[in-house]
Every structure is written in C-alpha cells, then in structure tokens.
C-alpha positions in Angstrom: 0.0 0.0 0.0 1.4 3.6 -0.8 2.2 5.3 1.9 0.9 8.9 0.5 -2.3 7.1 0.7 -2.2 6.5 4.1 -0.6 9.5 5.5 -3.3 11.9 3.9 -6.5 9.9 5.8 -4.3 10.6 9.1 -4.1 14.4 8.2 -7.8 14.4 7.8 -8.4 13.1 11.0 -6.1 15.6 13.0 -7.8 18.3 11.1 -11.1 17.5 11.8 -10.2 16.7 15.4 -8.4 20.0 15.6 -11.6 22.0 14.4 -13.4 19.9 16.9 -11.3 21.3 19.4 -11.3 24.4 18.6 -15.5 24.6 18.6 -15.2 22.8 22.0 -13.2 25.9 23.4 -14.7 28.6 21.7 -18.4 27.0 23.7 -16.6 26.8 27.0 -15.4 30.1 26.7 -18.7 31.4 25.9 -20.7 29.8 28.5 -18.3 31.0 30.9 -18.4 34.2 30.0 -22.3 34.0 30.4 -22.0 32.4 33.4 -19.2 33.5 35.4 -18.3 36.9 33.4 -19.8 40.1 35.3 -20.8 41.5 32.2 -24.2 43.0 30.4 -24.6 39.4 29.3 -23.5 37.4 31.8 -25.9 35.9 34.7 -28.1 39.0 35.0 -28.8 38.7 31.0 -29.7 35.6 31.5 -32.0 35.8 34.5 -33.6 39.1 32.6 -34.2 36.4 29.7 -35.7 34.2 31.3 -37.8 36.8 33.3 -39.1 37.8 29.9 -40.2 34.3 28.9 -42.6 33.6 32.1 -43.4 37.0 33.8 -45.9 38.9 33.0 -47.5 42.7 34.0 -51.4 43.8 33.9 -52.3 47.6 34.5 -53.8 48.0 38.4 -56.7 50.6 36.5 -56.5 53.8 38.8 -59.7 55.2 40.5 -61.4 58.1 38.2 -61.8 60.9 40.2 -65.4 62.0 41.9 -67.7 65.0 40.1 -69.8 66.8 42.5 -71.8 69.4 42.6 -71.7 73.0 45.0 -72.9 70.6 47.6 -71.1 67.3 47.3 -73.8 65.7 45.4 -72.5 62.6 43.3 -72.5 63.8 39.7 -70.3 61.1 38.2 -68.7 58.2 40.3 -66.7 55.0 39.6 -68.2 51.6 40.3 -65.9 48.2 39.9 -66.3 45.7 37.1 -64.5 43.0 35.8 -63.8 42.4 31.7 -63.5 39.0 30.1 -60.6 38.6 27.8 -59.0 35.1 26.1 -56.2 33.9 24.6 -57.3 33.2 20.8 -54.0 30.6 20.8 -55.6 28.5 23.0 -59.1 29.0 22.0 -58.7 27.7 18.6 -57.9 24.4 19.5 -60.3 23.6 22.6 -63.0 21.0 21.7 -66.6 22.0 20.5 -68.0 21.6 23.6 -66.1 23.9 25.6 -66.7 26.5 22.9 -70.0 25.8 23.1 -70.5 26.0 27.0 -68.3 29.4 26.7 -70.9 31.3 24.1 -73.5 30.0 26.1 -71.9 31.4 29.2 -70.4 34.4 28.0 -74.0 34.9 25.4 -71.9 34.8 22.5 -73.7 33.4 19.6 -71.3 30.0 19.0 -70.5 31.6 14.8 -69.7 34.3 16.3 -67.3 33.2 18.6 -66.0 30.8 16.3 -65.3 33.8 13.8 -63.7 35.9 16.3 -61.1 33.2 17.9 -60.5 32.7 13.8 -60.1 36.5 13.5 -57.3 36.8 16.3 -55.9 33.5 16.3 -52.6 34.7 16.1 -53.0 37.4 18.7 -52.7 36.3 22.5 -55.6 38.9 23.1 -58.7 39.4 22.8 -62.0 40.8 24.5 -65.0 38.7 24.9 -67.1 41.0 27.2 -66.4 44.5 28.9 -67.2 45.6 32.2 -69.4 42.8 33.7 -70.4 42.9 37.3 -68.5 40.9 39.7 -71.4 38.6 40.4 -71.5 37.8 36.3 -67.6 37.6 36.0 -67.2 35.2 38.7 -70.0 32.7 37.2 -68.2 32.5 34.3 -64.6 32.2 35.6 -65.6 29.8 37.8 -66.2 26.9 34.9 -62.4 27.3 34.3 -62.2 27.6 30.5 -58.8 27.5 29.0 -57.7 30.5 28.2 -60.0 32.9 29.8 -59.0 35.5 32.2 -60.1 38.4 34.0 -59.3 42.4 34.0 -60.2 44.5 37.0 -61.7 47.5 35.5 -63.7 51.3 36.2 -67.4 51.7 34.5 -68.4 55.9 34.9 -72.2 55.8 36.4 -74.0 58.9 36.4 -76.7 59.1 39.4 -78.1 62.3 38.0 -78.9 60.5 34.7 -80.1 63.1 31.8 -80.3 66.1 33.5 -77.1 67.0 34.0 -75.2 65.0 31.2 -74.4 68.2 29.0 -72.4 69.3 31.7 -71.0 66.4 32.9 -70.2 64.5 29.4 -69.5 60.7 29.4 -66.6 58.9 29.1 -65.7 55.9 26.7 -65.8 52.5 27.1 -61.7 52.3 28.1 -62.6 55.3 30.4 -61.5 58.3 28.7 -63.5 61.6 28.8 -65.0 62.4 25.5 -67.5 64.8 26.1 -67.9 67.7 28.6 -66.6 67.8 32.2 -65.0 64.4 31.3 -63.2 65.7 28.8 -62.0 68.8 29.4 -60.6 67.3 33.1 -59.7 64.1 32.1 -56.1 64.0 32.6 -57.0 65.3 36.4 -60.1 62.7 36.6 -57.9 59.7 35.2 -54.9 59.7 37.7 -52.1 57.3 36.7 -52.9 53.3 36.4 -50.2 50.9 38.3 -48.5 47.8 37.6 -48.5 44.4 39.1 -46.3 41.5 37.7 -46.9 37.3 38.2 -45.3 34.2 36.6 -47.2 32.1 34.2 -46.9 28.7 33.0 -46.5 27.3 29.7 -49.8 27.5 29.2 -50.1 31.2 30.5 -51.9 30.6 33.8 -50.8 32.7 36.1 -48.7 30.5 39.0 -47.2 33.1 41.5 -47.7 36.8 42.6 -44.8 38.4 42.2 -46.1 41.9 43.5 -47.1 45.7 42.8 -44.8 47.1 40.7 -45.7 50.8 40.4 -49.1 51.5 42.6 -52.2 53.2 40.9 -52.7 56.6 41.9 -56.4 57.7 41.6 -57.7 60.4 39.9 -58.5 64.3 41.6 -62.1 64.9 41.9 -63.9 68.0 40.8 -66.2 70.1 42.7 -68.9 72.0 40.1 -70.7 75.3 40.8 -74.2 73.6 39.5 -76.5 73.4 41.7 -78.1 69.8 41.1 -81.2 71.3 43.0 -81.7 74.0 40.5 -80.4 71.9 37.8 -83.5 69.2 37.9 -85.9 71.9 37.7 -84.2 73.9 34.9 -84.4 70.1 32.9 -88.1 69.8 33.4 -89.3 73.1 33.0 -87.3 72.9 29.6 -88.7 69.9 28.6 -91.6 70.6 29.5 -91.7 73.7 27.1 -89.9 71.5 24.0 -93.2 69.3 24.2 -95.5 72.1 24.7 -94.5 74.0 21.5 -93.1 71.3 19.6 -89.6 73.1 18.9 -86.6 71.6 17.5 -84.4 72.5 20.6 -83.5 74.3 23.5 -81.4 75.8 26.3 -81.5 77.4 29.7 -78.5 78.8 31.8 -78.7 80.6 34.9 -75.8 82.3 36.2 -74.9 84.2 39.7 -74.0 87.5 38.6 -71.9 88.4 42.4 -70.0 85.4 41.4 -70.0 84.4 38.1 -70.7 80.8 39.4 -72.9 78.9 36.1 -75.8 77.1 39.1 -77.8 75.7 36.1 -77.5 74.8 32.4 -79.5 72.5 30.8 -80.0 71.6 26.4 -82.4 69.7 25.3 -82.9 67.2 23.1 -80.9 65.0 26.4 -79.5 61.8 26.4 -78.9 59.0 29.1 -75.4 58.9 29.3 -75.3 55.5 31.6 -76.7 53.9 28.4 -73.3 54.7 25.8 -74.7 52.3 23.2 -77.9 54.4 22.6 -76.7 58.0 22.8 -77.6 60.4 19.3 -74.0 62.1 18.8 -76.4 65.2 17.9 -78.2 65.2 21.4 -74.6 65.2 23.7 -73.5 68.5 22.2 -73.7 71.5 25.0 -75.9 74.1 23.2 -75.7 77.0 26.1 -72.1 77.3 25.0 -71.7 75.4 21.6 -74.6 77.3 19.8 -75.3 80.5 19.1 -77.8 82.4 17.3 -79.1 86.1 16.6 -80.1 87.2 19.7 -82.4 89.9 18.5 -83.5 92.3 20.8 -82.4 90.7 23.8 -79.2 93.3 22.7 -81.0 96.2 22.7 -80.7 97.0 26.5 -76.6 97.6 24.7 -78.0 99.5 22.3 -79.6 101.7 25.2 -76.6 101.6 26.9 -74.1 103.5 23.9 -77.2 105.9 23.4 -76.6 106.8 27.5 -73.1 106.8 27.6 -72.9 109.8 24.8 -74.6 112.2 27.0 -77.0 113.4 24.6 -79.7 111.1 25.4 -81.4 109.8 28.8 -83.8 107.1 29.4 -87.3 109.7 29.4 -85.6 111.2 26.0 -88.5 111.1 23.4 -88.7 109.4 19.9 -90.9 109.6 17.5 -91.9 106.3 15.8 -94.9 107.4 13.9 -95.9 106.2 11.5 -95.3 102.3 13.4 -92.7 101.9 10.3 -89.8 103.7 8.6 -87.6 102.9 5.3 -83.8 102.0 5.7 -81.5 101.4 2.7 -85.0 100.2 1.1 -85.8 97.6 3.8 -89.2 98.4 5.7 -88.6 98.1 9.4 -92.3 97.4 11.6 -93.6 97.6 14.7 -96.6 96.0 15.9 -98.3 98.8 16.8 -97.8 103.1 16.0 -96.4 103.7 19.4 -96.3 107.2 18.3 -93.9 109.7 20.4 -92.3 107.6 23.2 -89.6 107.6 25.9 -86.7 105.7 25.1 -87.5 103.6 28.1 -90.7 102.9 26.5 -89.0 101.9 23.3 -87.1 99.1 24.9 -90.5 98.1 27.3 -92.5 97.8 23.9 -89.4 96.2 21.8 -89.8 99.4 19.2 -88.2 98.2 16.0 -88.7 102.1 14.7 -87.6 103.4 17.9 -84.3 101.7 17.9 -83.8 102.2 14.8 -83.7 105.4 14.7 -81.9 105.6 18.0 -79.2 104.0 16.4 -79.3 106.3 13.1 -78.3 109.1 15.3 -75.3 107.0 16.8 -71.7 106.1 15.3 -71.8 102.6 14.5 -68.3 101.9 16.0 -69.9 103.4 19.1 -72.7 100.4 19.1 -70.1 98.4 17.4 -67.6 99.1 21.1 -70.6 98.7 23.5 -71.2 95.2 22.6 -67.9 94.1 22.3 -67.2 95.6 26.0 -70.3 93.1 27.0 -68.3 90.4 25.7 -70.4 89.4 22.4 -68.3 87.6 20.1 -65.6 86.6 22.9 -65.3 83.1 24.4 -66.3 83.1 28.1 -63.8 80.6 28.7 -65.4 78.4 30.8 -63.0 75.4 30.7 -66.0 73.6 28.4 -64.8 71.8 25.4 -66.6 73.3 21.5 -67.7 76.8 23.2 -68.6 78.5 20.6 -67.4 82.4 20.0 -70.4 83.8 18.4 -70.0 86.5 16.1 -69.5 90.2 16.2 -69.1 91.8 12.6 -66.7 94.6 12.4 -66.8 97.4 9.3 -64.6 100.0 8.5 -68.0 101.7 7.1 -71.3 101.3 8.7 -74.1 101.8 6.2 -77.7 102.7 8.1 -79.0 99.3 7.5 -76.0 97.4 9.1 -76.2 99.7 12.2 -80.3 99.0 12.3 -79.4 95.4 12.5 -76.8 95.3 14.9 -79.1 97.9 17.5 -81.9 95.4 17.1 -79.7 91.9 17.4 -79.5 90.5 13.5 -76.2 90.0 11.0 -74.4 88.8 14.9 -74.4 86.2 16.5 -74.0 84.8 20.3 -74.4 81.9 22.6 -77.0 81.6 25.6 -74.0 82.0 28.1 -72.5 85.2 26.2 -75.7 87.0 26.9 -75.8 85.9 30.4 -73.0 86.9 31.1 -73.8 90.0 29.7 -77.3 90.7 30.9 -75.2 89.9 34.6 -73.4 93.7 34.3 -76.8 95.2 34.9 -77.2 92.7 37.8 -73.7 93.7 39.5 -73.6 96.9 39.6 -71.8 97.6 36.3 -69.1 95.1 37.2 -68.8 91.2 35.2 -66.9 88.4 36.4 -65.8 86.0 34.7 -67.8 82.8 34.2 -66.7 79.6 36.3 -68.5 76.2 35.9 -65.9 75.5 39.0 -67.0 75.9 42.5 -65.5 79.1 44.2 -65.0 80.4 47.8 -65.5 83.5 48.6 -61.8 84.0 49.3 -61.3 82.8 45.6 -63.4 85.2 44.0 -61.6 86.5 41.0 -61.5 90.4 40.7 -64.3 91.5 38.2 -64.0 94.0 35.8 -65.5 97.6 35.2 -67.8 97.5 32.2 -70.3 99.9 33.0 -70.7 103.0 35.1 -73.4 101.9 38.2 -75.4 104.9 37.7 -75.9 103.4 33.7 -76.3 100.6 34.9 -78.5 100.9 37.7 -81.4 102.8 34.7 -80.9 100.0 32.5 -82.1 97.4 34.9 -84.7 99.7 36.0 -85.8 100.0 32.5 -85.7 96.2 31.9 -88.1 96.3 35.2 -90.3 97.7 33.3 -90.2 95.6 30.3 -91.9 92.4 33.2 -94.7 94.9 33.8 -98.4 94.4 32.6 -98.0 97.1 29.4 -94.3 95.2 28.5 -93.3 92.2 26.0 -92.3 90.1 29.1 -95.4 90.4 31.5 -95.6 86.5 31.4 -92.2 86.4 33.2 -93.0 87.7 36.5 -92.6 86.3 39.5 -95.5 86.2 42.3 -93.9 88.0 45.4 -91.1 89.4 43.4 -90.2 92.0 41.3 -87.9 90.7 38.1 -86.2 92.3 34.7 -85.8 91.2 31.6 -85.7 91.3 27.4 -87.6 89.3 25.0 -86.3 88.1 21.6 -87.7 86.8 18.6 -85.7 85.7 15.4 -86.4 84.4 12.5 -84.8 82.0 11.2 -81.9 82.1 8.0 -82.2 79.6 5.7 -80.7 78.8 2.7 -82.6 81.6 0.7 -82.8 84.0 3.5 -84.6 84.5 6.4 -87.6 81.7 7.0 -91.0 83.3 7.4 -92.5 80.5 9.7 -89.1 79.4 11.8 -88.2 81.6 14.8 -86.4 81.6 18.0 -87.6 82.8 20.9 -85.4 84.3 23.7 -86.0 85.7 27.5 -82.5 87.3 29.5 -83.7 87.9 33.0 -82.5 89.5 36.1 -83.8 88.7 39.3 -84.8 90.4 42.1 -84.7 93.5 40.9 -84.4 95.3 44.8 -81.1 93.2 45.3 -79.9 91.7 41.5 -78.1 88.8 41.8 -79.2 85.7 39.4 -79.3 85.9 35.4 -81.2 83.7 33.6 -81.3 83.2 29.8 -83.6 80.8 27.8 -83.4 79.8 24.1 -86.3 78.0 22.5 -85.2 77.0 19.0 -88.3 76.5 16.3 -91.5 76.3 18.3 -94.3 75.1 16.3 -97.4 76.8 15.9 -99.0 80.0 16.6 -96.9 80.6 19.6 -93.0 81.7 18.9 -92.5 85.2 20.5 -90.1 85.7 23.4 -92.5 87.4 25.4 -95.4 84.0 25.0 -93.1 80.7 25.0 -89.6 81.7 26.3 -90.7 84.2 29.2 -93.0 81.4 30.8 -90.3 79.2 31.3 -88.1 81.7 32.9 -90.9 82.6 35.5 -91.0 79.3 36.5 -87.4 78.9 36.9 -86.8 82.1 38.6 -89.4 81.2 41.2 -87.7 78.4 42.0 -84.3 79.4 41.8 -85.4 82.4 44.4 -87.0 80.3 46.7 -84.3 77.9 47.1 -81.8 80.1 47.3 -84.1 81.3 50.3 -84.4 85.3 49.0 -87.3 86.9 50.8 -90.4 87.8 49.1 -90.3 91.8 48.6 -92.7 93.6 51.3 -93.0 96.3 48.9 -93.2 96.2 44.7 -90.0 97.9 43.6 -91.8 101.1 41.4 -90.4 101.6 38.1 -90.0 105.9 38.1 -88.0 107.5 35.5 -86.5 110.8 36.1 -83.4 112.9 34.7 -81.3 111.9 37.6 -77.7 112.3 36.4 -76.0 109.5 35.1 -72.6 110.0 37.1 -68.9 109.0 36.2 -68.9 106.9 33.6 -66.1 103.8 34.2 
C-alpha cells in the first residue's frame, strides 16, 4: 500500500479533530463568560431572559376621580367591574363543547365566537365582554375555561342621569373623557394606572404573585358650581316647554351674577349617558355654549346703553316712531303697533323696532359696534368647556344705516345663551362682570371682576328692563309672584338657505332677578317652536318665570314687602367707568 495514501487519511483526522477542538473551546469560553463573566450578558442577562419568557404585568386601573356638585352631590362616580378577555392561541384548538358552553356562558352566539377566535388567532388577546359585574364575571370564571381570564376595570355611572349629562359628558368604554366635564378634566379625573407582575406557566396561567410594581394613583375629583337642586328643575321646566310647543331644541342657563358661578345649564334634546350604546352624537352637544344664534332684541338693552353713555340722550328722552314703520337702505322696518312719540325707556319696554332704529341712526356705528364688544359678544367666556362657541361680532370699516339698524336690534351677529348671560349679569352687578366659572369658588377665591359699566348706567338700564316684566311690557308673562324681576324678550327668525324663513323663529327671555337686590341671570333659548306661539315674550318668558321662582326660593331670598316702582327721572348718570 502507498504510503501517500495513508498518510493523507491521518491528516484528515487531525484536522477535523483540531476543528473539533477548537469549537469545544470557543463554547466553553462562551458559557463561561455567560455564566461567570460580570458583564451586560452574563448571569443578569440571562435571568432578565428568562424573566421575559414567564413573567408577565397587567395595569392595576386607577380610580377616576369624583364629580360633585356645590354641595357634594354625586355627579359622576366610579363603580368596579371586571372584563373577560381570552387567549385566541388556545381557543382555537379547545373542543366544540367547551366552545359551546363558553358562548352560552359568556352569550356569544357559537358563529360568532368561532369567527372571532379565527379572527385573532394569532393574537394572545382578545376581548370577549367588557365591564361585567362581579357577580356575572365570577359565574363565568368559575367553569375554568382554557384561556379565559379576567381584567379589574372602572365603569363611569352617572346618578343624575339626563339632566345634567351636557355638563357632565361621558366617558368611553376604556374610560377616557369624550364629552364635557369628562373631557375637558380628564387628565386630572384619570390619575395614573399601576402595575402588578406574576409568573405564568407554559400555558399562560398565572402560577405566583410576584407583587405591585408601580401602585395606581387615583384620579382628583372636581367640585362643580351647579346646583343639582336647581339643575333638575331647569331640565323639566325645559322639557316641558320642547313638548308644549313642539320646537326643535333648547337651552336654559342661569348664572350668579356676584359670582359668576354657572348654578344651572340645561339643552335639550338629552340623552342617558349610563346607556353609551344608545346615545344620538347630535343630542350630547352642549348648546348653552356650543350654539349660538341672533339674539335679536335681547341686545338692545346695549344699544340703550351706547345711546346713555354719549350724553345726549337719557332714558325719558322722546322718539318719535310714527308712522309704526320707517324705510332704511329700502328695507321696511315694523312695529306692531304706531307707538307714536315715546320715551326711550318705553322703546325698549314695547321692543320698538322704529324706535331703535332710529336711536341707532343718530349714533356712530363703532360706538354700538364698542358697547357690545365691552359686554363680551363675540368673545369666548372661557369656561373650561370643550366646542364653546365664539359667536359673532361683525366689524366694518363703514357702517351703512341698515347694518347699524341690524346690529341695534340683534341681526347679521351672533351669540351663545352663556355670552348673553354673562352680559345681561353687568346690569345685575352693579356695572361690574366676572368671569364665568362652571368650578365651584370660595369666597376667598373670587376673582376680581372688571368695570364694564358705570353703576349709575347701569343701575337705569335694569330699572328699565323692570319695566319691560310689567303688565303694558313684552315680558309680562315672566314675572314672579312675590317678586319683582327684569328682563328682554327676543324673537328671530330663522336664516335659511334663501334667506330669512318666514314661519321658523327663535324665541329668547334674558332675566334679572330680584330687581331690589340683583343677583341671578337667567337666559332661555327656545329653537323653532311650532305653531302659533313663537314670541319671546309668549313661549320663552313662561319658562323663565318658573325657573326664577324656584331658583329664588331655594336660594331662600325673601319675598319683597314692597313692589319695587319703576319711576323714570333725569337723575344724572354720574362718572362713567
């Protein structure tokens, strides 16, 4: 035999022995240096890996903060439940029967459930039912299906129900604020959810508690200036005028003018918000602050106001509105009646269209234009509330007559229910406004109001819109029995696409009350009555009579001993601030 032939096999061996060798080391080097090594990847990587492959973490869901009312009433609370959720992994390959007994259980329809476990089946989550009660959650557990677990979770109940859910809002399913209150405080309602961590099994069964990792920290709770007294009323009374005159919708605020605490606001259509599935998206919006319409003559009180503040006219200072109509830019502008030669005080008591009108053809627009802007038309109150809407407040480098007609008598502008309360509360304060809260406030809190309007201006205007709540005014039907109240009826019509509708109006009231010691404002919006009956004075007034009453008695203000006597004289107006 050759012995080149045999030498080369022998090389071969070494060689592969060698690489053999070699491999061997190069292992025992590494598992060393995994073992032994104090390194990023020695025994700590390891025991990190291995953490990863059998523990697991579930949120620990954090308490939603509380919504009360002035006077700790439960607005909104949180109430335990427990959600079902599976492992689709495991689902798929459990026998018929077990799927069966688990749609039964859960009230799944068996297709159903089928298609969903097909759906995820290569997820290692999915939800089978949300926010169960314990009682329901534990039945179900308790057969032990494979691959079922439990979540500890928050559902938002609402004792109040309808009546206050424009305020309040609702929350969604996962407990995020999505509409009012809810939303605009939800990062202070939702607090911060913790972390707990266990060991599972092969099969994913949780075998040991490890612990809390990070402890849930509940959410703040907020403390409303609604008074849910006053607030159940103001929802009846307002329903109870959407039914009566058929209207489209609605709105109702009332407002403490000393404070600028909102104690009542109220939209209608409602909605339930502890029933989520069956809520109308067009029934949760806010309409005190999200709408706003043409207030009509509800603004003419302003329009008063810039005529006062120019010092050529004073609230017995006579106009003639014969013939009961007069001509601007060709549009014909009526009253009801020839009024004839009246006091300007008289003008706004009857709701003169011709006396206004030609009040405010003797004035600069910009003069009107600055008056109503210094109310706060066309400005956000800023509230807090999510979509408040800003109105409208046209401004023109040239006012032709027409455009200062209609912004004297409250058309081509636009403003929400709350802008007018707020408004209508300078002539209930003294000249002074604060701003609006929906937040409770001590008295130590107060924020410093501002100067609007001189007292002495103000102090004839709300005389004047005394008047208007007499027997001979627009707004007879709002008075109060025992009481002596102001206010300012509107009526609108309607635009449409072609213009102004002549059978769909809006009918307003703005009310101060008591007149002897003004502190509560009170503004309602009733949005297409049907029928014969659409004016201010006849379908919005009503309701704020009824309110008013209410609102005085259970904020216990004596009944007057004497009627406060509505007497006009040239008394002199004062500083103006």
């Amino acid at each position: 035999m050759n012995s080149k032939a045999i030498k080369f096999p022998f090389l071969r061996i070494v060689f592969v022995c060698a690489i053999l060798i070699v491999f061997l080391l190069i292992g025992i080097s590494r598992v060393f240096s995994l073992q032994i090594l104090e390194s990023d990847r020695g025994p700590d990587f390891l025991k990190r890996e291995g953490s990863k492959r059998s523990q697991r973490a579930f949120e620990i869901p954090a308490y939603r903060g509380v919504i009360t009312d002035r006077h700790g009433e439960s607005l909104a609370v949180s109430t335990p439940v427990v959600s079902i959720f599976a492992d689709p992994s495991r689902l798929k390959g459990a026998a018929d029967r077990t799927l069966s007994e688990l749609s039964v259980s859960m009230g799944i329809p068996l297709g159903e459930l089928k298609a969903k476990i097909e759906k995820y089946h290569n997820k290692d989550f999915m939800y089978l039912a949300r926010h169960l009660s314990p009682d329901v959650a534990r039945s179900i557990l308790s057969q032990n299906y494979p691959g079922i677990f439990e979540k500890k979770e928050y559902r938002r109940f609402y004792p109040a129900g309808e009546a206050v859910s424009h305020v309040v809002g609702i929350t969604n399913v996962d407990g995020r604020g999505i509409e009012g209150i809810e939303l605009a405080y939800d990062k202070w309602l939702s607090g911060e959810t913790g972390q707990k961590r266990y060991i599972k099994n092969l099969h994913g069964d949780a075998v040991r508690d490890i612990g809390v990792v990070k402890s849930a920290r509940p959410g703040g709770d907020i403390h409303l200036s609604i008074d849910l007294r006053l607030q159940h009323i103001h929802h009846r009374e307002l329903r109870r005028a959407m039914n009566l005159y058929d209207a489209e919708s609605a709105s109702l605020i009332t407002l403490d003018a000393k404070t600028g605490e909102i104690l009542a606001m109220v939209s209608e259509p409602g909605y339930n918000p502890n029933n989520r599935l069956k809520v109308n998206i067009a029934a949760v919006r806010n309409r005190v602050l999200a709408d706003s319409y043409e207030p009509g003559s509800t603004v003419k009180p302003f329009t008063l106001v810039a005529a006062l503040e120019t010092g050529r006219f004073k609230v017995d200072t006579l106009i003639d509105t014969s013939p009961g109509e007069i001509k601007v830019d060709g549009k014909v502008l009526r009253d009801q009646l020839n009024y004839g030669s009246i006091t300007l005080s008289k003008a706004i008591v009857k709701s003169s269209q011709v006396g206004v009108t030609k009040l405010a053809l003797q004035l600069d627009g910009e003069t009107i234009y600055e008056v109503f802007r210094r109310f706060g038309i066309g400005e956000p109150v800023n509230a807090g509330f999510p979509g408040e809407s800003w109105g409208l407040l046209p401004r023109r480098s040239i006012w032709t007559p027409i455009q200062k007609a209609n912004l004297a008598f409250g058309y081509g502008l636009r403003a929400s229910p709350i802008q007018i309360a707020k408004a209508y509360s300078v002539f209930a304060n003294n000249g002074l406004q604060q701003p609006v809260s929906l937040l409770a406030l001590e008295t130590n809190d107060l924020p410093r109001p501002s100067r609007v309007l001189s007292s002495a201006i103000a102090n004839q205007v709300l005389r004047v819109l005394g008047s208007v709540t007499e027997e001979d005014g627009t707004g007879f039907r709002a008075k109060v029995p025992g009481y002596s109240v102001a206010g300012k009826t509107g009526t609108v019509r309607k635009l449409g696409l072609s213009g102004y509708e002549q059978d769909q109006h809006i009918a307003l009231f703005a009310g101060i009350m008591p007149v002897d010691d003004p502190r509560f404002v009170t503004v309602v919006v009733i949005d297409k009555p049907k029928g014969d009956k659409y004016h201010g004075g006849t379908v919005a007034a009503p309701v704020f009579s009824k309110v008013a009453e209410a609102t005085l008695r259970l904020m216990s203000i004596p009944p007057q001993k004497e009627k406060v006597k509505f007497v006009f004289d040239s008394l002199s107006l004062g500083d103006r601030a």
